[in-house]
N, C-alpha and C positions, 0 to 999 in steps of 0.2 A: 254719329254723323251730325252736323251743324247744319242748319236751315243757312238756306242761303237769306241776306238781308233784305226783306223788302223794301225798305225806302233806302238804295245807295247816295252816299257821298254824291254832289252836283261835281261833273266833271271825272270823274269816276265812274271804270267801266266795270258793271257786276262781272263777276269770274262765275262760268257756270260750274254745277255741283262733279260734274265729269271731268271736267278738266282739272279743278283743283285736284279731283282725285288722282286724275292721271301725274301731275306733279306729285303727289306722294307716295305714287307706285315704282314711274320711273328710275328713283334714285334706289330703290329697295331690289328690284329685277337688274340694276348695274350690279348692284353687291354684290346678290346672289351670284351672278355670271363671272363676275372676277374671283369668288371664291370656288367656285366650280374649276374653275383657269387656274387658281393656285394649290389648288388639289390634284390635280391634274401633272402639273410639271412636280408635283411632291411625288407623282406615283410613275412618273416616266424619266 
């Protein structure tokens, strides 16, 4: 896990450590879910 930066960029808004993370969970729980859906119409 990366420390968030304490002195940001001027004009630049900190991303906090949560949200990044949710941006890197998001795209991993679609996967999952589509491949669960393509498993799915594999067995029905």
């Amino acid at each position: 896990m990366q420390a968030p930066d304490p002195s940001p960029t001027p004009g630049e808004t900190p991303t906090p450590p949560r949200l990044r993370a949710g941006w890197w969970i998001v795209p991993m729980v679609l996967d999952g879910i589509a491949g669960w859906v393509l498993i799915l119409i594999w067995i029905f």
